[in-house]
mmCIF file of the N, C-alpha and C atoms, coordinates in Angstrom:
data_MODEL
# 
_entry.id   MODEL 
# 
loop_
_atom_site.group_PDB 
_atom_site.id 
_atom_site.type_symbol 
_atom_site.label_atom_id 
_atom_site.label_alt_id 
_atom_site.label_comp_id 
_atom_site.label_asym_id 
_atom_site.label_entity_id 
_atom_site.label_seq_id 
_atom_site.pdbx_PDB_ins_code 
_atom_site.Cartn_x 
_atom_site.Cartn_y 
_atom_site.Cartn_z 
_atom_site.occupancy 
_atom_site.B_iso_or_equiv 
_atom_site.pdbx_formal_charge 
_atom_site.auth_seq_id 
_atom_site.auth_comp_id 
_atom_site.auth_asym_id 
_atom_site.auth_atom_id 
_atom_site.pdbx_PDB_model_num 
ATOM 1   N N  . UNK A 1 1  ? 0.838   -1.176 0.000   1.00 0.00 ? 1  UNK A N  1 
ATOM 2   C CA . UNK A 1 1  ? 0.000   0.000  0.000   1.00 0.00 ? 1  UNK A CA 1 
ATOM 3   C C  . UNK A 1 1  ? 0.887   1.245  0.000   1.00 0.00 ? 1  UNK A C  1 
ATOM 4   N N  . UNK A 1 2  ? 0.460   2.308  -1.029  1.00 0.00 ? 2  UNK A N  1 
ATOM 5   C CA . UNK A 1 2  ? 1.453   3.416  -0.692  1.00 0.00 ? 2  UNK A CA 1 
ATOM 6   C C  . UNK A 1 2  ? 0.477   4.697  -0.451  1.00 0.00 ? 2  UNK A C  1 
ATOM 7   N N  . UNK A 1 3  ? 0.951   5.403  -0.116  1.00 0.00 ? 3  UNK A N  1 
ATOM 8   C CA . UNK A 1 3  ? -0.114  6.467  0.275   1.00 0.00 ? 3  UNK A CA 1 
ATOM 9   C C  . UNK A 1 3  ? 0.701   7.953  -0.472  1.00 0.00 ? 3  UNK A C  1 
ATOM 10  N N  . UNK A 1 4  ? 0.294   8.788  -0.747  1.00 0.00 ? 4  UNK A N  1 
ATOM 11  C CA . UNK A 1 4  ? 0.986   10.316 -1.188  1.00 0.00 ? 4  UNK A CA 1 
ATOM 12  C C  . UNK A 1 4  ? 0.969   11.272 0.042   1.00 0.00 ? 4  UNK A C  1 
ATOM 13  N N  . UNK A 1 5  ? 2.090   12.094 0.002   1.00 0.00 ? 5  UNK A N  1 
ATOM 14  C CA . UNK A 1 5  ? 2.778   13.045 0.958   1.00 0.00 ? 5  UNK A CA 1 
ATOM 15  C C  . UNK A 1 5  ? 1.365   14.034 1.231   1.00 0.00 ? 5  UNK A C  1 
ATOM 16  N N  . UNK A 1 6  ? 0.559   14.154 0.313   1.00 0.00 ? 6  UNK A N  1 
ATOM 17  C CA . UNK A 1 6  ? -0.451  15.283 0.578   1.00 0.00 ? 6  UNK A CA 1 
ATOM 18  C C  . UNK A 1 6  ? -1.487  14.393 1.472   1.00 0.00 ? 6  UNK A C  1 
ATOM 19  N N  . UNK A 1 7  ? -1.408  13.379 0.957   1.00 0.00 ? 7  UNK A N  1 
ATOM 20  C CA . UNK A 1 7  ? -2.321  12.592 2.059   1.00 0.00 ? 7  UNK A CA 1 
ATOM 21  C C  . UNK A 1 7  ? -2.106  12.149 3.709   1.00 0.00 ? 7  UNK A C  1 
ATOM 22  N N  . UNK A 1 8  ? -1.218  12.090 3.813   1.00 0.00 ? 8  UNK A N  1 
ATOM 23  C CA . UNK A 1 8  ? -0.712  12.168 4.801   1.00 0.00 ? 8  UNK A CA 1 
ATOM 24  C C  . UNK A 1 8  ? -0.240  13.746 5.509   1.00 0.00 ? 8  UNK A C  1 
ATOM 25  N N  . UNK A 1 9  ? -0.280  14.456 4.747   1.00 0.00 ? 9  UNK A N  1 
ATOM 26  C CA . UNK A 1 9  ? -0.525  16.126 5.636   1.00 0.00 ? 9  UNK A CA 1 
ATOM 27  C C  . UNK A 1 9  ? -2.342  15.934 5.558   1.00 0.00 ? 9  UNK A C  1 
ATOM 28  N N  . UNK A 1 10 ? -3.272  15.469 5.092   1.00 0.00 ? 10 UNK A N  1 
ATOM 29  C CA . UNK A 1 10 ? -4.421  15.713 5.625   1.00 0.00 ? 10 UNK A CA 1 
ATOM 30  C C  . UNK A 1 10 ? -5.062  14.833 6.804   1.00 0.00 ? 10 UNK A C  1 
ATOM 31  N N  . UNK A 1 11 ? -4.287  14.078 6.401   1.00 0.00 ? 11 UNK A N  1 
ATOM 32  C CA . UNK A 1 11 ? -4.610  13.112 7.823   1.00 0.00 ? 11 UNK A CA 1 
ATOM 33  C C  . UNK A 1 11 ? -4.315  13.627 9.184   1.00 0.00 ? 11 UNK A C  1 
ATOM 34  N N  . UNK A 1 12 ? -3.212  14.331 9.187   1.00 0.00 ? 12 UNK A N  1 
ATOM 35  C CA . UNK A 1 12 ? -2.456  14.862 10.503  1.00 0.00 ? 12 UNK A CA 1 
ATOM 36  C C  . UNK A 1 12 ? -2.669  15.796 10.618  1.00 0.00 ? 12 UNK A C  1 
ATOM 37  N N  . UNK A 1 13 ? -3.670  16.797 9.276   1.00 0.00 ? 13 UNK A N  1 
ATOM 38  C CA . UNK A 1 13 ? -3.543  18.201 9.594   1.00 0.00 ? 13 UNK A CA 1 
ATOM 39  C C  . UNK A 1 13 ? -2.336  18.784 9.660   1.00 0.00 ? 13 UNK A C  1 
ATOM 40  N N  . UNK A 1 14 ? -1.807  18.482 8.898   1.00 0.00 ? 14 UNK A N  1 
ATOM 41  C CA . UNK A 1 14 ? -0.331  19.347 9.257   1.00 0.00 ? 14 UNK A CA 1 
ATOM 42  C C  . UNK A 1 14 ? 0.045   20.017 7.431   1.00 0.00 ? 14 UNK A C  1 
ATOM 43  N N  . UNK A 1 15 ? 1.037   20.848 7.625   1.00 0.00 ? 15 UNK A N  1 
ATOM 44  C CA . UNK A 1 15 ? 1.654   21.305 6.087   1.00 0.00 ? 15 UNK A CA 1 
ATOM 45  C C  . UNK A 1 15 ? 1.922   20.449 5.324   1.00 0.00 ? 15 UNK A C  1 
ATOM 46  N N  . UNK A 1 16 ? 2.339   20.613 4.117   1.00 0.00 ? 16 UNK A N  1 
ATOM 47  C CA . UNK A 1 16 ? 3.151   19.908 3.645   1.00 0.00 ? 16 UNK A CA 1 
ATOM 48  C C  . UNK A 1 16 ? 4.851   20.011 4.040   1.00 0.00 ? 16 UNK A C  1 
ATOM 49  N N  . UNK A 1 17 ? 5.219   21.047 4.336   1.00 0.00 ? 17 UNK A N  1 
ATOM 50  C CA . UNK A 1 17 ? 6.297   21.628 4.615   1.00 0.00 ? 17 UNK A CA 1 
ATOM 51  C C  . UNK A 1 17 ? 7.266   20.597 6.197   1.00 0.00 ? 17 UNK A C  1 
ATOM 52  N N  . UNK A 1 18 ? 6.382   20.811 6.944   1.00 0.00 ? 18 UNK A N  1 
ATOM 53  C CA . UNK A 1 18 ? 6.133   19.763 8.340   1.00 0.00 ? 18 UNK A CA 1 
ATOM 54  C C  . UNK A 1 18 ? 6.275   18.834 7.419   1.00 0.00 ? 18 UNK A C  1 
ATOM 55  N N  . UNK A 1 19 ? 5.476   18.006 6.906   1.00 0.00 ? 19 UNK A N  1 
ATOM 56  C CA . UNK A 1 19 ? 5.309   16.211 6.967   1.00 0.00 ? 19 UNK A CA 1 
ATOM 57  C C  . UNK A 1 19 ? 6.594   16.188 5.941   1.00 0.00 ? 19 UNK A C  1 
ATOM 58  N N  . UNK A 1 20 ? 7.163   16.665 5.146   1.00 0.00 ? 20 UNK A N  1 
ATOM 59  C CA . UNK A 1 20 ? 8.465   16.514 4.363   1.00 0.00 ? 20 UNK A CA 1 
ATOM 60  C C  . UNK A 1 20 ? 9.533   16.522 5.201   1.00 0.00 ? 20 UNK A C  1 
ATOM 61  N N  . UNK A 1 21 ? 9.621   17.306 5.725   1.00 0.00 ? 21 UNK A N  1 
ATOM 62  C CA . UNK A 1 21 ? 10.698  16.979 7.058   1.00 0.00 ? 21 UNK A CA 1 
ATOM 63  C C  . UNK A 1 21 ? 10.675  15.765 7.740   1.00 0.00 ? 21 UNK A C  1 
ATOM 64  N N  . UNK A 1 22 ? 9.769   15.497 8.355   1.00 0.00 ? 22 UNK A N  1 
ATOM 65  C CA . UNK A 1 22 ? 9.624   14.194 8.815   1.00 0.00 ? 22 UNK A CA 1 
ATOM 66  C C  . UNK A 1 22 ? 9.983   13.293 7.898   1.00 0.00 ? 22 UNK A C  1 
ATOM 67  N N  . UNK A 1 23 ? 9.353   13.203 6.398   1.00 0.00 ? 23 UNK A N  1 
ATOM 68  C CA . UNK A 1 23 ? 9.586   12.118 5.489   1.00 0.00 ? 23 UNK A CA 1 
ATOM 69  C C  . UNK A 1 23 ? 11.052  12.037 5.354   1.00 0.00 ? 23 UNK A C  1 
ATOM 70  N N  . UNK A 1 24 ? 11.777  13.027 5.141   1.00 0.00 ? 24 UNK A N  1 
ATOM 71  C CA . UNK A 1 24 ? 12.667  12.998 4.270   1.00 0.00 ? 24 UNK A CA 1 
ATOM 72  C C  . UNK A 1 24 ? 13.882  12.191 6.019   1.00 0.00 ? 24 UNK A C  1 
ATOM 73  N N  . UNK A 1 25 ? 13.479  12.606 7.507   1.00 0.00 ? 25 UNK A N  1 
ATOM 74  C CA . UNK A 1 25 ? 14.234  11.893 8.438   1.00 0.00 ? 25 UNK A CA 1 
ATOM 75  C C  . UNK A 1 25 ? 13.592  10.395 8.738   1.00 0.00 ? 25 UNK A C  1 
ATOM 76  N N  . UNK A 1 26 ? 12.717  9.721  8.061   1.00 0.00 ? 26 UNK A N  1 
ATOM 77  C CA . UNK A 1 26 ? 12.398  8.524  8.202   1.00 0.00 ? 26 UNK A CA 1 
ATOM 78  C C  . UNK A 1 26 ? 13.050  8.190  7.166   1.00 0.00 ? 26 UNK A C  1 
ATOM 79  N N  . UNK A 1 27 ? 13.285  8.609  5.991   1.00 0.00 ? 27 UNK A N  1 
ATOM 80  C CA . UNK A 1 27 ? 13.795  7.938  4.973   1.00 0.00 ? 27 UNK A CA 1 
ATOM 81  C C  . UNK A 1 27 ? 15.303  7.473  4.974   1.00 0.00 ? 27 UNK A C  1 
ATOM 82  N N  . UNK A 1 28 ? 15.451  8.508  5.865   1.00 0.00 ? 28 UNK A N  1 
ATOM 83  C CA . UNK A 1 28 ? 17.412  8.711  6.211   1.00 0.00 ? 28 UNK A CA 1 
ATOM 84  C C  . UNK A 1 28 ? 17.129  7.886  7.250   1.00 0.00 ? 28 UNK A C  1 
ATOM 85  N N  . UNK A 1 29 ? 16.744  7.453  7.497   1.00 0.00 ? 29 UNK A N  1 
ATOM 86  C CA . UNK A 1 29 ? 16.546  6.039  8.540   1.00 0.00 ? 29 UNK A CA 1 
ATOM 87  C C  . UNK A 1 29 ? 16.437  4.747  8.207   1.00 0.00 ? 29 UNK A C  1 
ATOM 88  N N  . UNK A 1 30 ? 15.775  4.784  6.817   1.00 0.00 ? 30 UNK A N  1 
ATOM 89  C CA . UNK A 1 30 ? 15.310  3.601  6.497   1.00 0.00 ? 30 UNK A CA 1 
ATOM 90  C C  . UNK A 1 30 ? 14.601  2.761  6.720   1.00 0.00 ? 30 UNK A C  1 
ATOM 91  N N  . UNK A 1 31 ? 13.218  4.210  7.111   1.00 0.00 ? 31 UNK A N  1 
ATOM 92  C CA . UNK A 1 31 ? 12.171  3.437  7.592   1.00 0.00 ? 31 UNK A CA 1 
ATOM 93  C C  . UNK A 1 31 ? 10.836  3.898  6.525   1.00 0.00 ? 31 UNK A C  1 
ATOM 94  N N  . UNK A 1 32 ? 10.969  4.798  5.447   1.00 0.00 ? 32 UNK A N  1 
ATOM 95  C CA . UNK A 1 32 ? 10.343  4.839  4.419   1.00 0.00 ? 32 UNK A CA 1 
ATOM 96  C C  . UNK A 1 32 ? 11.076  4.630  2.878   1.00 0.00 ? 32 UNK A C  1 
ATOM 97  N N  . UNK A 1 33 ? 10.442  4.528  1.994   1.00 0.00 ? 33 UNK A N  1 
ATOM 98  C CA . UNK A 1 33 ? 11.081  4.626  0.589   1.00 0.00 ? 33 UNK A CA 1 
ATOM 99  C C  . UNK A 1 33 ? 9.924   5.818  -0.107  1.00 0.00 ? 33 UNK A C  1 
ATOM 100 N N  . UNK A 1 34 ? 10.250  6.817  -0.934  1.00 0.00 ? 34 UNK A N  1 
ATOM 101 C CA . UNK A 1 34 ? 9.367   7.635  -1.673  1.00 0.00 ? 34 UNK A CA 1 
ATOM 102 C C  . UNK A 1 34 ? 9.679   6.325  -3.272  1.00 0.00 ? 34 UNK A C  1 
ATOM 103 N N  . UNK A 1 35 ? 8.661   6.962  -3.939  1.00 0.00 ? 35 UNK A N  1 
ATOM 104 C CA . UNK A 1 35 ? 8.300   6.728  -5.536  1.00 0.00 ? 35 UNK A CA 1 
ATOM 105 C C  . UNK A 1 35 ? 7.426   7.209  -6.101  1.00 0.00 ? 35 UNK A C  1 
ATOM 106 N N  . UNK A 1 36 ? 7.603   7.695  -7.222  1.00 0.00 ? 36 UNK A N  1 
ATOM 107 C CA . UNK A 1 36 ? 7.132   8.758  -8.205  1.00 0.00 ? 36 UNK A CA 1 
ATOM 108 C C  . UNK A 1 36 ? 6.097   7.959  -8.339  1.00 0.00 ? 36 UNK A C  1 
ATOM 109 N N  . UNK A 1 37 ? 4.519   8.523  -8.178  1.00 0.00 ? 37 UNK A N  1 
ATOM 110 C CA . UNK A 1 37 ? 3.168   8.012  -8.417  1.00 0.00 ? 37 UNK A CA 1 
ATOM 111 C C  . UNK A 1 37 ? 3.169   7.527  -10.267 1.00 0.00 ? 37 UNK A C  1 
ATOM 112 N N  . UNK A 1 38 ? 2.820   6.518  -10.898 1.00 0.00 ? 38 UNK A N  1 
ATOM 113 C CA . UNK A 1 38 ? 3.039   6.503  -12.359 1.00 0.00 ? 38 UNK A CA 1 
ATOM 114 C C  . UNK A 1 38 ? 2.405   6.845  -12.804 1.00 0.00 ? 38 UNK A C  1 
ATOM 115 N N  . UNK A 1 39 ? 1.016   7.520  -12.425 1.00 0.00 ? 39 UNK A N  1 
ATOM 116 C CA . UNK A 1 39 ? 0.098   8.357  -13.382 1.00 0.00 ? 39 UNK A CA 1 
ATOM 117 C C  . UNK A 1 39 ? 0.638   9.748  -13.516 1.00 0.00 ? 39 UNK A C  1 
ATOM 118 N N  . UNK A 1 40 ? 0.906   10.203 -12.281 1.00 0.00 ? 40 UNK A N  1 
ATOM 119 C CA . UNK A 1 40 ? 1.411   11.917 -12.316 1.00 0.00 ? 40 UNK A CA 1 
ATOM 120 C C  . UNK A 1 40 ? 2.746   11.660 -11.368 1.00 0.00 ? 40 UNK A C  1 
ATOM 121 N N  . UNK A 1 41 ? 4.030   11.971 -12.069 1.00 0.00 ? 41 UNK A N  1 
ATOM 122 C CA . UNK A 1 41 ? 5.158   12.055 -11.758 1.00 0.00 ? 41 UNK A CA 1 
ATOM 123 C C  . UNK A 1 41 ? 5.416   13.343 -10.809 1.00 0.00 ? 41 UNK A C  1 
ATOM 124 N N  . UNK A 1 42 ? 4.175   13.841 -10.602 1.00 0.00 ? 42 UNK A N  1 
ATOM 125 C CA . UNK A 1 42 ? 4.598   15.164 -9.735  1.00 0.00 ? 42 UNK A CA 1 
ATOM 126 C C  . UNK A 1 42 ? 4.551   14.605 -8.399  1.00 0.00 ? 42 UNK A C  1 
ATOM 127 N N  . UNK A 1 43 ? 3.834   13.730 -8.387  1.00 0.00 ? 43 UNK A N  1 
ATOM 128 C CA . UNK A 1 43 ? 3.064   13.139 -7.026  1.00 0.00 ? 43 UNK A CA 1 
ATOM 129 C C  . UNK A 1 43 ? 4.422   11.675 -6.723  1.00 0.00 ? 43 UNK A C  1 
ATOM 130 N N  . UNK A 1 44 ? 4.617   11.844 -4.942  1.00 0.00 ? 44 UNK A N  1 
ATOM 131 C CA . UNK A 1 44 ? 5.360   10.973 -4.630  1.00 0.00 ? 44 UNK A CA 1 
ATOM 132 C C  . UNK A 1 44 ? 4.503   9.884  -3.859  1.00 0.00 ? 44 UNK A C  1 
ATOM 133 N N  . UNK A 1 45 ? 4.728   9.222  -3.601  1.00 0.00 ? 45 UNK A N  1 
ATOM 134 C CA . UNK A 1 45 ? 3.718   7.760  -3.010  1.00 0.00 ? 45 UNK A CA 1 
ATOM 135 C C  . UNK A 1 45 ? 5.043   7.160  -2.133  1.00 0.00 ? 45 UNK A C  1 
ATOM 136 N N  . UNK A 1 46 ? 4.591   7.620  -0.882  1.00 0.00 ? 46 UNK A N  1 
ATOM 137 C CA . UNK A 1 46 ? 4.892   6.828  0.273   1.00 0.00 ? 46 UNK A CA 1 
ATOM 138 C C  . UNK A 1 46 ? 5.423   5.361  0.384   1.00 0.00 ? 46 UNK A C  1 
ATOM 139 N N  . UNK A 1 47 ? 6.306   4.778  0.798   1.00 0.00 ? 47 UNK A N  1 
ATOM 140 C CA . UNK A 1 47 ? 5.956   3.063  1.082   1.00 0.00 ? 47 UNK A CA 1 
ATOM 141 C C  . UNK A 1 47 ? 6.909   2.420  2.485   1.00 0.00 ? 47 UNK A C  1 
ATOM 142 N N  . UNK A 1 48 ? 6.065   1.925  3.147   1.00 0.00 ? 48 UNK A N  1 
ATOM 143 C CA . UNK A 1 48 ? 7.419   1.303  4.414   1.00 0.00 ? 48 UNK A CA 1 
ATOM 144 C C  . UNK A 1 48 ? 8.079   0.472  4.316   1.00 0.00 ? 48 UNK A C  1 
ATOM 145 N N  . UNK A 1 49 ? 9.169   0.468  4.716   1.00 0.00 ? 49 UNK A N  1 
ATOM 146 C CA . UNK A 1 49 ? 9.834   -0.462 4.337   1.00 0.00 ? 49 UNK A CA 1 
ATOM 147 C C  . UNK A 1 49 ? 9.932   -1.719 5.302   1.00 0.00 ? 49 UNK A C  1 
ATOM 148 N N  . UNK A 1 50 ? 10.517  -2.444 5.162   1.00 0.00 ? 50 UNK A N  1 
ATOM 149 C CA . UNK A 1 50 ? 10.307  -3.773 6.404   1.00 0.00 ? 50 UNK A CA 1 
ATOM 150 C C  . UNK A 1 50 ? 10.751  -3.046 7.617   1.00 0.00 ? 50 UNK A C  1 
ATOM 151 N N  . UNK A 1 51 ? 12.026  -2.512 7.798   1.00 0.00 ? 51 UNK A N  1 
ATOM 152 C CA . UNK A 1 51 ? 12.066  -1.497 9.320   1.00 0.00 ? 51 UNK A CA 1 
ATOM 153 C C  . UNK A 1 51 ? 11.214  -0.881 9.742   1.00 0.00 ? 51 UNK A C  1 
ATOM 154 N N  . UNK A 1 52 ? 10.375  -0.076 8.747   1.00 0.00 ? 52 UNK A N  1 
ATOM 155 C CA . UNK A 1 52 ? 8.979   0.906  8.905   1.00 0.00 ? 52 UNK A CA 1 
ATOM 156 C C  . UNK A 1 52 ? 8.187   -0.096 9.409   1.00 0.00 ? 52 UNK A C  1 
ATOM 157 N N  . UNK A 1 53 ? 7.988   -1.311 8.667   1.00 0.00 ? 53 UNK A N  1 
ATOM 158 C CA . UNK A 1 53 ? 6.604   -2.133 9.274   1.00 0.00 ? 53 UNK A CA 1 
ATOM 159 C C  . UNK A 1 53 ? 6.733   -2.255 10.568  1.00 0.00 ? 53 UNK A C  1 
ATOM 160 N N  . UNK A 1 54 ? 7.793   -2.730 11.018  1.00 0.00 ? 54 UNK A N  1 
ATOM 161 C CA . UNK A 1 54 ? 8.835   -3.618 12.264  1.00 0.00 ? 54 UNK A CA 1 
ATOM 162 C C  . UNK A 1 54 ? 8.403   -2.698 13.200  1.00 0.00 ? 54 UNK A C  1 
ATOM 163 N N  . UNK A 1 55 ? 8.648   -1.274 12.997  1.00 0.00 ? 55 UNK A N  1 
ATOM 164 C CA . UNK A 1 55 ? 8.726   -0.123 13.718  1.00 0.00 ? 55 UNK A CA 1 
ATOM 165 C C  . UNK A 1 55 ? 7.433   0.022  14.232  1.00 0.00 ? 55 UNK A C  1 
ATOM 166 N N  . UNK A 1 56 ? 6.342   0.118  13.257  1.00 0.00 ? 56 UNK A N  1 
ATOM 167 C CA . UNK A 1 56 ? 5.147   0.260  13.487  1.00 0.00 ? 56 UNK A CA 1 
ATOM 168 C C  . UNK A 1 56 ? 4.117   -0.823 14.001  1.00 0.00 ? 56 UNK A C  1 
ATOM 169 N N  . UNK A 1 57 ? 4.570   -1.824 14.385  1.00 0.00 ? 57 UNK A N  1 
ATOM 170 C CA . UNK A 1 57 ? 3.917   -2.613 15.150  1.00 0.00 ? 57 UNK A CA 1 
ATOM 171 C C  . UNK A 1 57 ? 4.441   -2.273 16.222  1.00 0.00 ? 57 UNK A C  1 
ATOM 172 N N  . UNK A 1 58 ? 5.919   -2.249 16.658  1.00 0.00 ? 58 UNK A N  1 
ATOM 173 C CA . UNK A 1 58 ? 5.887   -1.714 17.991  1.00 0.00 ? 58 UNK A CA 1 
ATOM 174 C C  . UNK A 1 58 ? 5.656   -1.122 18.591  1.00 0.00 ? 58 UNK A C  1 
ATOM 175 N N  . UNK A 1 59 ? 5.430   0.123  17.609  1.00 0.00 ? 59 UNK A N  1 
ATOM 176 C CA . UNK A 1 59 ? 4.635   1.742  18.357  1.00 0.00 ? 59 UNK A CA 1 
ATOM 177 C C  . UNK A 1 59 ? 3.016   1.235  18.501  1.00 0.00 ? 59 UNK A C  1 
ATOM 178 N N  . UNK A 1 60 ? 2.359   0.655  17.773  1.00 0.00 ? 60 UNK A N  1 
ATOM 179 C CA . UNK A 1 60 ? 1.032   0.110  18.394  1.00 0.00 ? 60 UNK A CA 1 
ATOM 180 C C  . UNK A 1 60 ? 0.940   -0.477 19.386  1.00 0.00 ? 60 UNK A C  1 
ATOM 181 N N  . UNK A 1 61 ? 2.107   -1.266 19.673  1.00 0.00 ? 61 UNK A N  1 
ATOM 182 C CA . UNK A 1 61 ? 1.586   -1.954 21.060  1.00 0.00 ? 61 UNK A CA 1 
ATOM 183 C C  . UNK A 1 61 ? 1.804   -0.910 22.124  1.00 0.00 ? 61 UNK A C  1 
ATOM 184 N N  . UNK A 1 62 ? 3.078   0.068  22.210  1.00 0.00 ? 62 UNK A N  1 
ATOM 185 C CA . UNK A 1 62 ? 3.179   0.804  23.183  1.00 0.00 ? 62 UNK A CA 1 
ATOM 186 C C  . UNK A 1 62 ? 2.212   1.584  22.883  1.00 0.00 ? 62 UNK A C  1 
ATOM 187 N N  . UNK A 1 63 ? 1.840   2.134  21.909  1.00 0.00 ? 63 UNK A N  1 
ATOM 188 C CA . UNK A 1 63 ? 0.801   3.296  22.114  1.00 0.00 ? 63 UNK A CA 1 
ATOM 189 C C  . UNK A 1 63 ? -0.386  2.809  23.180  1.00 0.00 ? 63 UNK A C  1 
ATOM 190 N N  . UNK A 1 64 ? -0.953  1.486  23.015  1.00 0.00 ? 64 UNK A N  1 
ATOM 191 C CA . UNK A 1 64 ? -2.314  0.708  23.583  1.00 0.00 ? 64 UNK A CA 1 
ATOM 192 C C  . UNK A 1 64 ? -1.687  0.622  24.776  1.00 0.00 ? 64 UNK A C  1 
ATOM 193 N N  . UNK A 1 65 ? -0.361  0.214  24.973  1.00 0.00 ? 65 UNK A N  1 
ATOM 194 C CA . UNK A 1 65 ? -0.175  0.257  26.774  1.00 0.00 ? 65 UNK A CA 1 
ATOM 195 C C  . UNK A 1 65 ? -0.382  1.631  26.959  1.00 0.00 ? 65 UNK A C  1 
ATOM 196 N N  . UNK A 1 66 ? 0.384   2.592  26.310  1.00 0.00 ? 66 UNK A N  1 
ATOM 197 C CA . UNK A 1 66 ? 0.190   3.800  26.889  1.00 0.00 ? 66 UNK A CA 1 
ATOM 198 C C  . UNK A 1 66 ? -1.150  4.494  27.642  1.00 0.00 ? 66 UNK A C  1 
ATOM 199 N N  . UNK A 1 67 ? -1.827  4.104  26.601  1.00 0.00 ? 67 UNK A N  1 
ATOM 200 C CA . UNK A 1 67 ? -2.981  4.256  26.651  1.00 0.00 ? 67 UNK A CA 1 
ATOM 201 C C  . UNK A 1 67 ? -3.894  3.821  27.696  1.00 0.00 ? 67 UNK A C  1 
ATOM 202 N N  . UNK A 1 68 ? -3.813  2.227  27.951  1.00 0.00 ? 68 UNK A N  1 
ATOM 203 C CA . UNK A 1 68 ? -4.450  1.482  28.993  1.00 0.00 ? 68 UNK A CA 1 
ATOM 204 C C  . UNK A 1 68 ? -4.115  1.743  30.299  1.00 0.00 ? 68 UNK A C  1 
ATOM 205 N N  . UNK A 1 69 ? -2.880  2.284  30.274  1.00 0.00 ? 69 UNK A N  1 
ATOM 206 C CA . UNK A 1 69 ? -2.026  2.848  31.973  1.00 0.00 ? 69 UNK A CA 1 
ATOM 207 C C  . UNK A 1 69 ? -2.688  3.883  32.109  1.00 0.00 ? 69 UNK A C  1 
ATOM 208 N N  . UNK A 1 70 ? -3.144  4.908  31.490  1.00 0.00 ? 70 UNK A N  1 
ATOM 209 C CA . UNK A 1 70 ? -3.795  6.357  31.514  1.00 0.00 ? 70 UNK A CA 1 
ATOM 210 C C  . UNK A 1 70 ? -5.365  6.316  31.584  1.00 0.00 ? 70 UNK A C  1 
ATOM 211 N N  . UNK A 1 71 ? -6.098  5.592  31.328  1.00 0.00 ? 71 UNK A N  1 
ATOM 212 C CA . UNK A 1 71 ? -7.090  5.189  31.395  1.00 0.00 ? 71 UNK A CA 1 
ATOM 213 C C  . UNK A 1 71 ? -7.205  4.195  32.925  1.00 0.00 ? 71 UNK A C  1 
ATOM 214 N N  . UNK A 1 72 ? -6.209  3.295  33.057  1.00 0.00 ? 72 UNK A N  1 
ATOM 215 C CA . UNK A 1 72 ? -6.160  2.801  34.197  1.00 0.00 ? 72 UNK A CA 1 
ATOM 216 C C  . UNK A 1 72 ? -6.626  3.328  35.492  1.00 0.00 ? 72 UNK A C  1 
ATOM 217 N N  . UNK A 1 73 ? -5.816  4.768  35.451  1.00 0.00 ? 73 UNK A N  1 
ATOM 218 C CA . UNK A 1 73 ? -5.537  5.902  36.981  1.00 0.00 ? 73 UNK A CA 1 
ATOM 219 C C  . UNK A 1 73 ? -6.797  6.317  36.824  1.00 0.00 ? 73 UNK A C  1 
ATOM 220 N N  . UNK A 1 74 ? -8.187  6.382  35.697  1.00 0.00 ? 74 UNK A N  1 
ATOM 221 C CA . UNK A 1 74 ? -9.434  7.418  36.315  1.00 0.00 ? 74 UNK A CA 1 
ATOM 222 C C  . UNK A 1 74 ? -10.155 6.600  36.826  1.00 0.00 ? 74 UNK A C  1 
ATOM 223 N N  . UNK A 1 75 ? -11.230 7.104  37.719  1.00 0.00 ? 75 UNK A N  1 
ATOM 224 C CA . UNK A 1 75 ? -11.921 6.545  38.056  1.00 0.00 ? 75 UNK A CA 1 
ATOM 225 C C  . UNK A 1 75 ? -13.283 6.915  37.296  1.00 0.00 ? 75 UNK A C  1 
ATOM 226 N N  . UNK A 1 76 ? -14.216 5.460  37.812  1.00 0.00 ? 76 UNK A N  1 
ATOM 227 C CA . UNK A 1 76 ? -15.273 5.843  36.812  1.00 0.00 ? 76 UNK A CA 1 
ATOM 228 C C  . UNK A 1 76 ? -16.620 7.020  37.082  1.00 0.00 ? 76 UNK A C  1 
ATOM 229 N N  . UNK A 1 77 ? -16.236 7.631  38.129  1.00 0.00 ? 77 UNK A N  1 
ATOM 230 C CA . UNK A 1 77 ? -16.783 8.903  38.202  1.00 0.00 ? 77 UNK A CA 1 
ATOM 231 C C  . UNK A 1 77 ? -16.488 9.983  38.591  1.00 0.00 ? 77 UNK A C  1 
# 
C-alpha cells in the first residue's frame, strides 16, 4: 500500500512543509522509501519499508499500553 505526501498532511492536519521533514528523516533512517506516483510524476507515493513495518507494530503496542495505563488511573466517576 502506498499512500501520497499530501495525504498524509491531511490526515495529521499538518503542512506539507512539516510532513516533508519528517519524510525525508524517516527515509534517512530507512524506515520509508518515496516513488514517483506513475500516473502523475509530480506526485510521490509513500511506502514502508520492512524497518517501517517492524517499527510500526511496535509503536502500536506501546501506544495501547500507553494508553491502557492512563485510562487505568481514572476513576469511573
Amino acid at each position: 500500500m502506498t499512500t501520497s505526501t499530501s495525504e498524509i498532511g491531511a490526515r495529521l492536519e499538518q503542512l506539507g512543509g512539516t510532513i516533508t521533514v519528517g519524510l525525508d528523516a524517516m527515509e534517512r533512517d530507512g524506515l520509508i522509501r518515496r516513488k514517483k506516483d506513475r500516473s502523475d510524476g509530480r506526485i510521490s507515493r509513500i511506502v514502508l519499508t520492512a524497518a517501517g513495518r517492524s517499527l510500526r507494530k511496535s509503536l502500536k503496542a506501546d501506544a495501547a499500553a500507553l494508553i491502557g495505563d492512563m485510562f487505568a488511573t481514572l476513576s469511573p466517576t
